[in-house]
C-alpha positions as CSV (number, residue, x, y, z in Angstrom):
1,X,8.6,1.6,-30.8
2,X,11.9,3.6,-30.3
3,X,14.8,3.6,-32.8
4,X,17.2,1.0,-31.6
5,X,14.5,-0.4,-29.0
6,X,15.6,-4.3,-28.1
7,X,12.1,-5.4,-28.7
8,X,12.6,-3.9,-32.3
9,X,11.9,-7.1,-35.0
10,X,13.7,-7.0,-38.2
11,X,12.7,-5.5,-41.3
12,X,9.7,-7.0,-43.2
13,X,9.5,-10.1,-40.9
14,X,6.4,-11.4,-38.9
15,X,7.0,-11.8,-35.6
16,X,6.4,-11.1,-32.0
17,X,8.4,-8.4,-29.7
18,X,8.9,-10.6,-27.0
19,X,9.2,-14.9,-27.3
20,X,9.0,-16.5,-24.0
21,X,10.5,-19.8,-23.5
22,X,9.0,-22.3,-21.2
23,X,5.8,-22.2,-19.3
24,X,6.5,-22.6,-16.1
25,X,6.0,-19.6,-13.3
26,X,8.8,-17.9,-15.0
27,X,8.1,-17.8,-17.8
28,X,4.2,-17.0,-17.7
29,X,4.9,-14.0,-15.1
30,X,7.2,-12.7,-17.6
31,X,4.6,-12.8,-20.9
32,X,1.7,-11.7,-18.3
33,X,3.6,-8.3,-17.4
34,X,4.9,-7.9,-20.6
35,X,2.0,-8.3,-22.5
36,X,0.0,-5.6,-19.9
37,X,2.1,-3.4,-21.0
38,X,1.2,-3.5,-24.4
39,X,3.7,-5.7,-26.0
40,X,2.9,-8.7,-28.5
41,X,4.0,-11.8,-26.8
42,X,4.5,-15.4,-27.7
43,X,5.1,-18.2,-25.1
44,X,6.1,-21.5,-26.2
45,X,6.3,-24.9,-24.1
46,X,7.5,-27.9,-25.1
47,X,5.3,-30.1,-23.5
48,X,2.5,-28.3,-21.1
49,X,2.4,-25.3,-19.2
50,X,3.1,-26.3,-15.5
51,X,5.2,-29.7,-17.1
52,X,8.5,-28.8,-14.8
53,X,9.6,-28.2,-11.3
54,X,6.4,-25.3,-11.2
55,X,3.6,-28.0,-12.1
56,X,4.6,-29.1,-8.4
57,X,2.6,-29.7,-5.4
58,X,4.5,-27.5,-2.2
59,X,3.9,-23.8,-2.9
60,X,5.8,-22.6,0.4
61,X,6.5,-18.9,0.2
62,X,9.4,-18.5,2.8
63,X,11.9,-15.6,3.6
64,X,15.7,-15.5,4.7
65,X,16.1,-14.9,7.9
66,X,16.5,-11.7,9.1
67,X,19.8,-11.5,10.4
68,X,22.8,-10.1,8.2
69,X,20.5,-8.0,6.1
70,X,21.6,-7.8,2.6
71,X,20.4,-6.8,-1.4
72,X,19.3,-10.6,-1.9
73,X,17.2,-10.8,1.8
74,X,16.3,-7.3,0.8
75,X,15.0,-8.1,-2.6
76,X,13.1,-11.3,-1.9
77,X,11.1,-9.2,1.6
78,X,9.7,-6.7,-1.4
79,X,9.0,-9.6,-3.5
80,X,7.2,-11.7,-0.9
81,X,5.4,-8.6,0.3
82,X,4.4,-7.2,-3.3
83,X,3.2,-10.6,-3.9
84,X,-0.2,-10.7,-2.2
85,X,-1.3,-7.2,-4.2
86,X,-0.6,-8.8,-7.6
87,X,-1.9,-12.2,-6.5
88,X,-5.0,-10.5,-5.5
89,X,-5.2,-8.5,-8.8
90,X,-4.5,-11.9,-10.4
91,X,-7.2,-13.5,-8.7
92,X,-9.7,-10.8,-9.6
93,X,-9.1,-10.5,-13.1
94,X,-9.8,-14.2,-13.9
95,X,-11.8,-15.2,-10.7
96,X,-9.6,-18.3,-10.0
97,X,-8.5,-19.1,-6.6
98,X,-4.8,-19.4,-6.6
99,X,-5.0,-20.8,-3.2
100,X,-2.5,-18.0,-1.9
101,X,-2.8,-17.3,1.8
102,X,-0.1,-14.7,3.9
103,X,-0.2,-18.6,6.8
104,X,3.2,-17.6,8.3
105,X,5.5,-20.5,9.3
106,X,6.2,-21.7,12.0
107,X,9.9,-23.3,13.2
108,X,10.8,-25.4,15.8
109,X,13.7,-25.0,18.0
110,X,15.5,-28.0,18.9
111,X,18.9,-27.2,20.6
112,X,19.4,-24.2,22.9
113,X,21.8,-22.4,20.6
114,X,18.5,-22.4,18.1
115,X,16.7,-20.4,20.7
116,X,19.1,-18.3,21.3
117,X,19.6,-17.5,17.4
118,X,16.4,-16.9,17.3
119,X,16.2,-14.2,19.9
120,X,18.5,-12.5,17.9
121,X,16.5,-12.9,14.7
122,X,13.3,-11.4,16.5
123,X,15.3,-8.5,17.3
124,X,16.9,-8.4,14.1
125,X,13.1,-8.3,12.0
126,X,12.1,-5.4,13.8
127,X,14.1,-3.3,11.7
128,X,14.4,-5.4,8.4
129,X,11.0,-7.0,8.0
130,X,9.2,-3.6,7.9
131,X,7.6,-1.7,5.2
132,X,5.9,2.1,5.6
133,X,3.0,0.8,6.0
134,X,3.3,-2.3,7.8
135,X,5.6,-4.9,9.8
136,X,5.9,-8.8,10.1
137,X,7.0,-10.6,13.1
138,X,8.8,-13.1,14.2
139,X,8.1,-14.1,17.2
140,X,9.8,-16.8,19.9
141,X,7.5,-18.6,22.1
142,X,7.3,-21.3,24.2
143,X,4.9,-23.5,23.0
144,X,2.7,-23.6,19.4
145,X,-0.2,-21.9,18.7
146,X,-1.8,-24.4,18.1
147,X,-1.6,-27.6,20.1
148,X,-0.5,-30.7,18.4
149,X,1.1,-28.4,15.7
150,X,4.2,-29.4,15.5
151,X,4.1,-31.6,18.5
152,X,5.3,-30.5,21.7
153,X,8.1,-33.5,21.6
154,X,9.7,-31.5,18.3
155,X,10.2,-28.7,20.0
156,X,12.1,-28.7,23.2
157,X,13.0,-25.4,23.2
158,X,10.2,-23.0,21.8
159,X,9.3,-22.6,18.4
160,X,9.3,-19.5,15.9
161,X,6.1,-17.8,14.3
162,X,7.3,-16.2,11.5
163,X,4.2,-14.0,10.3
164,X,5.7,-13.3,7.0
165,X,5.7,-16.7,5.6
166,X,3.0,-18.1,3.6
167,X,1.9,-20.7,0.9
168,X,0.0,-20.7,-3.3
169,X,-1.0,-24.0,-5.1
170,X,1.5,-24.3,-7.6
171,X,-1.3,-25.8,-10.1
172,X,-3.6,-22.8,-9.5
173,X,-1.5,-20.1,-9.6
174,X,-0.3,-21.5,-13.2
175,X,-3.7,-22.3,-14.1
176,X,-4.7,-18.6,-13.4
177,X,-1.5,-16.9,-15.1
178,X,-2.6,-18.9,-18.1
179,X,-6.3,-17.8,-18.1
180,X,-4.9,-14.4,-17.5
181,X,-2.9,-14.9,-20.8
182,X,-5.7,-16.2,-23.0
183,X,-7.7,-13.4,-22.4
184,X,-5.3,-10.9,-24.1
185,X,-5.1,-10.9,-28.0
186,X,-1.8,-10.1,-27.8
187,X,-1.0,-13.3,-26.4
188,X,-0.2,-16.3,-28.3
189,X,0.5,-19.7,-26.2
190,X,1.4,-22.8,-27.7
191,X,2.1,-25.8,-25.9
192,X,3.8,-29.3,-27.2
193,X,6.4,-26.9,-29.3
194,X,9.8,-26.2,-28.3
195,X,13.0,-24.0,-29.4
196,X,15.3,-26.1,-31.6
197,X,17.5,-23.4,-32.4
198,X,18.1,-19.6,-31.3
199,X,19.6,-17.4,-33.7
200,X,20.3,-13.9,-31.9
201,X,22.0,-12.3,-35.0
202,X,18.8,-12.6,-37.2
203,X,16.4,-12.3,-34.2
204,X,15.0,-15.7,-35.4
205,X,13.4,-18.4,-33.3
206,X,13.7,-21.9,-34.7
207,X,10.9,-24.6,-33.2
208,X,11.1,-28.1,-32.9
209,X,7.7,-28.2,-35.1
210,X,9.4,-26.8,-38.3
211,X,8.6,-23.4,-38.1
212,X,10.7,-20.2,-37.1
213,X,9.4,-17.0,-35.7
214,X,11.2,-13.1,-35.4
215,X,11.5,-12.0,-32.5
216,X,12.4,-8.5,-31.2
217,X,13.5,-10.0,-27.8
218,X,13.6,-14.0,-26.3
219,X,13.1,-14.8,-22.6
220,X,14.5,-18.2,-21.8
221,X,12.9,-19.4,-18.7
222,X,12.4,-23.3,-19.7
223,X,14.1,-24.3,-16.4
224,X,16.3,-27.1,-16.5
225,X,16.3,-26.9,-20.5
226,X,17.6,-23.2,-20.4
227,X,20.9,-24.3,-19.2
228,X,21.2,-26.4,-22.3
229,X,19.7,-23.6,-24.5
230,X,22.2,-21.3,-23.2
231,X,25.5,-23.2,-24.8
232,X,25.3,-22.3,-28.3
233,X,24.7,-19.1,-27.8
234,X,28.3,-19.0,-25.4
235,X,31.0,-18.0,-23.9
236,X,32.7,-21.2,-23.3
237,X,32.4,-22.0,-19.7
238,X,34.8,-24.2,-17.4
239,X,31.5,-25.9,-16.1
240,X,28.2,-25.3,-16.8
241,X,25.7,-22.2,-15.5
242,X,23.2,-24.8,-14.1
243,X,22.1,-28.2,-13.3
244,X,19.2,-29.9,-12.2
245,X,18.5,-31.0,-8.9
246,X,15.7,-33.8,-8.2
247,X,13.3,-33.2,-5.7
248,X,10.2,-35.1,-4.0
249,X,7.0,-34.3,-2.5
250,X,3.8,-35.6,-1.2
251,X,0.2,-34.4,-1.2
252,X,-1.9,-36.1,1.7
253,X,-5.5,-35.8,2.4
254,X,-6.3,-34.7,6.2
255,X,-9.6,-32.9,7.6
256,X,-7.3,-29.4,9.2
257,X,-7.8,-25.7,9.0
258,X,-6.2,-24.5,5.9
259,X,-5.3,-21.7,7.7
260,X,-2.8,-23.3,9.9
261,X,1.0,-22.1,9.3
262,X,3.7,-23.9,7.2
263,X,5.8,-26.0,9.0
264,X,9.5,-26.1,8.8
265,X,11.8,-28.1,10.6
266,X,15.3,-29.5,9.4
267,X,14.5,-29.1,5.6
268,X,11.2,-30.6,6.0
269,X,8.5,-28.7,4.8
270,X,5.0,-29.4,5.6
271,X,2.4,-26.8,4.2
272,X,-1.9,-27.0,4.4
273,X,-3.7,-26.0,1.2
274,X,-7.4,-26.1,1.0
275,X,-9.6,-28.8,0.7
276,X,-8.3,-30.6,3.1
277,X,-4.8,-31.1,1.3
278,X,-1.4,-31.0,2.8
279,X,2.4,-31.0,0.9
280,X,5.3,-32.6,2.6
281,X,8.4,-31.6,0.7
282,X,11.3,-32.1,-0.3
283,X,14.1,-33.5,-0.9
284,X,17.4,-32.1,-3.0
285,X,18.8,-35.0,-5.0
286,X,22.2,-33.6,-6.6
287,X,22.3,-37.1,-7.9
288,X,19.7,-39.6,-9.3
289,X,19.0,-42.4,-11.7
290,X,15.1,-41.4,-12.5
291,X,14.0,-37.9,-12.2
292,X,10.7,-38.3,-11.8
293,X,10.3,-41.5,-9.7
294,X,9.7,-41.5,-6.5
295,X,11.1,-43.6,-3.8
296,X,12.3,-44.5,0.0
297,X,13.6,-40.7,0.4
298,X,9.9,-39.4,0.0
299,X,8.6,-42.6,1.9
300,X,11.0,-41.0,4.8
301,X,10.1,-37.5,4.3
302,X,6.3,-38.5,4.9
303,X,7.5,-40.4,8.1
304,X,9.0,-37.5,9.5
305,X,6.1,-35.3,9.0
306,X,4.0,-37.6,10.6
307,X,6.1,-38.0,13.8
308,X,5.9,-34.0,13.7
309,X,2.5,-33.4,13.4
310,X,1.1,-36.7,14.9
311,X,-2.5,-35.2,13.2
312,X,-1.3,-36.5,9.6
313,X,-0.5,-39.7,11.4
314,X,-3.1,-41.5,9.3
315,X,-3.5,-39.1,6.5
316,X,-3.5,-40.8,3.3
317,X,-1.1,-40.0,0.5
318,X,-3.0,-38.7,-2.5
319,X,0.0,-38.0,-5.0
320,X,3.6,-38.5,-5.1
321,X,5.5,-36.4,-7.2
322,X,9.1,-35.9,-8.5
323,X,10.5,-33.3,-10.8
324,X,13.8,-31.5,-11.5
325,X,14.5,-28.1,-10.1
326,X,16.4,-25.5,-12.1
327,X,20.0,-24.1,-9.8
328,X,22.2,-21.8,-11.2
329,X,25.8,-21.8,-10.4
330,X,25.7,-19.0,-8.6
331,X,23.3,-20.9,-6.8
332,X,21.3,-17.5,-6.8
333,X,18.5,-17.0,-9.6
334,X,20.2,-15.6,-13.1
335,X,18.2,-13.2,-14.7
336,X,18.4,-10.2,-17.2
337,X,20.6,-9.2,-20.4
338,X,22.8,-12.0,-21.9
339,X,26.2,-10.0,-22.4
340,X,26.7,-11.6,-25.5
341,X,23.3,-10.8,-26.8
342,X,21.1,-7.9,-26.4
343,X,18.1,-9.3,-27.3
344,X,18.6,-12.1,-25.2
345,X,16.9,-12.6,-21.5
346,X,17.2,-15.3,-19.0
347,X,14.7,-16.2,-16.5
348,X,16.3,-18.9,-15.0
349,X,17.9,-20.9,-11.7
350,X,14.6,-20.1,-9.8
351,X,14.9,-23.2,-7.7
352,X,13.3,-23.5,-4.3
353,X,12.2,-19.2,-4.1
354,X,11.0,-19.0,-8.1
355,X,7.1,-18.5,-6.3
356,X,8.1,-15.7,-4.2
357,X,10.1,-14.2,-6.5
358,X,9.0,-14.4,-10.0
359,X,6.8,-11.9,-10.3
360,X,9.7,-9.0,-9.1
361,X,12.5,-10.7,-11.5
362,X,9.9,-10.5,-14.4
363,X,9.0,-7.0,-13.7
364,X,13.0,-6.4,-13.7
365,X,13.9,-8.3,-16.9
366,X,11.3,-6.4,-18.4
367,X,12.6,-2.7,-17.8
368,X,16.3,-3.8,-19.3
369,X,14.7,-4.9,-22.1
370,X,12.8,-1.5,-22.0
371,X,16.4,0.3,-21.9
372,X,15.7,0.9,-17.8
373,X,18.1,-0.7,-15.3
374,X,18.4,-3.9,-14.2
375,X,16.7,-3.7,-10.8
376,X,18.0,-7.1,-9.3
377,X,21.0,-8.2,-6.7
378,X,24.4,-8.4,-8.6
379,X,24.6,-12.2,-8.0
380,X,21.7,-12.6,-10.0
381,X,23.2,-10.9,-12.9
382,X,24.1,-13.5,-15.9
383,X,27.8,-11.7,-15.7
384,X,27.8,-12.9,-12.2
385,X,26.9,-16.2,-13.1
386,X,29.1,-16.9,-16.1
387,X,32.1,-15.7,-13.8
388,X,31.0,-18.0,-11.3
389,X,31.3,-20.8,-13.6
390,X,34.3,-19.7,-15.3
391,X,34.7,-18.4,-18.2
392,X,37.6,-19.9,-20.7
């Protein structure tokens, strides 16, 4: 390594060049790239891998509209499009099914204002959702592609079929990353072991188990917990860079064609996986007593999905599931360089995109550390974030 390289450990001390925090889809995209390229890589987890908001059961892969075209719409087309080559690589290197499939979504238009919107928005993706090689539409029609999906009553108006849209199983795509990972020697996971204590100064890890590791550079991306991890290591905020907001899904069991597209109506999701396996998510609980009960919100989240595709009308519910998403006060994702802390990285504040997304803000975080550029929006920048929040 180069003089004055980040990933540089100190002196005579074991260690790794890069310690990721947290195994969620983060974190495991960012030792995965990382450790391609040659660097020795430890991820730790404090309980499993897939234990947070990841280890969930939706998996929709959904872009901003295409109106008002900006960095961030900008940034997360790329990301959704680059997605399918490195899922695909992914997918072929460990021959695990990640269950990804480019579905599209579909929209429903309710009010005549949607429609009209919407005309706009076709108009609008003609220019924006376009690469050199190809282009995703977004069409308005007046009835479903497919009959009964949504019902005809949900959509007085048309509906939208968005062709860019599409949908992973969160549990595969994990399961795969970590295969992918314990095929490299460079790789070292270990799970049920968490960070106690960060010293940046030292470049020294301290773990919940007793032990401590060097480190040339850390990546937090331990969701929630990040936001927490971050205080010590400052400045002094007004509020804090992130919370955690609750959310609850639903995995039913009905005999459709798992090609079929996403649904999305009102912040209702409901998205076919294979095997005969459908999510309905989710809801965003800013406040809640248990985080990972479930109760009469889900129970009216199901309702609504069955009332708009009358198919799942007697689908049984297989799993319930609740779990707390990581948002960053920006509420964008934060990611890159602490500014107090060069060989400190944050992958955090994914929220509901962190699938779509992860693999681009990885590849980013990792060229910093590099000595490259920062390749990301500016509101994703920590600076931005910690200016959001306040700094005292």
């Amino acid at each position: 390594m180069a003089n004055g390289d980040s990933r540089v450990k100190a002196a005579g001390q074991p260690g790794v060049d890069l310690l990721v925090v947290g195994g969620g889809v983060m974190g495991l995209w960012t030792a995965l790239l990382a450790a391609r390229e040659g660097l020795s890589v430890v991820l730790i987890e404090k309980r499993r891998i897939g234990a947070g908001a990841s280890g969930g059961v939706l998996g929709a892969l959904m872009a901003h509209l295409p109106d008002r075209w900006n960095a961030k719409k900008a940034f997360q087309f790329d990301a959704l499009v680059s997605l399918e080559g490195e899922i695909a690589a992914l997918e072929a290197e460990t021959g695990l099914s990640t269950g990804y499939r480019r579905s599209g979504r579909l929209m429903p238009l309710q009010k005549p204002h949607n429609r009209e919107r919407a005309l706009g928005h076709a108009q609008d993706a003609l220019s924006a959702w376009r690469t050199p090689e190809r282009s995703f539409a977004f069409e308005v029609l007046d009835a479903a592609p497919v009959s009964g999906w949504p019902a005809v009553e949900a959509m007085p108006y048309g509906i939208v079929h968005d062709r860019l849209a599409g949908r992973v199983a969160p549990r595969l795509l994990l399961a795969a990353l970590k295969a992918a990972l314990g095929r490299m020697a460079n790789v070292t996971i270990r799970e049920g072991t968490g960070l106690a204590a960060l010293d940046p100064a030292a470049g020294r890890a301290h773990l919940d188990d007793g032990t401590s590791l060097a480190f040339g550079t850390c990546v937090l991306a331990a969701g929630v917990q990040t936001f927490d991890l971050l205080t010590p290591l400052g400045p002094k905020l007004a509020r804090p860079a992130g919370s955690a907001v609750k959310g609850q899904a639903a995995l039913l069991k009905a005999d459709l064609d798992p090609a079929l597209p996403v649904i999305f109506a009102d912040g209702l999701y409901i998205v076919p996986h294979e095997d005969g396996l459908v999510a309905i998510g989710s809801t965003s609980e800013n406040q809640f007593v248990d985080p990972h009960r479930t109760d009469g919100l889900l129970d009216t989240l199901i309702e609504r999905a069955r009332a708009m595709a009358p198919v799942l009308a007697d689908a049984p519910v297989v799993e319930r599931w609740a779990g707390l998403r990581p948002r960053a006060v920006g509420p964008d994702p934060m990611v890159g360089r602490h500014p107090d802390h060069r060989n400190v990285s944050l992958m955090a504040g994914g929220f509901k995109v962190s699938f779509g997304i992860a693999h681009r803000l990885a590849r980013a975080v990792l060229n910093e550390i590099e000595g490259g550029t920062l390749d990301v929006p500016p509101s994703f920048t920590v600076p931005a974030h910690f200016d959001e929040a306040g700094r005292v």
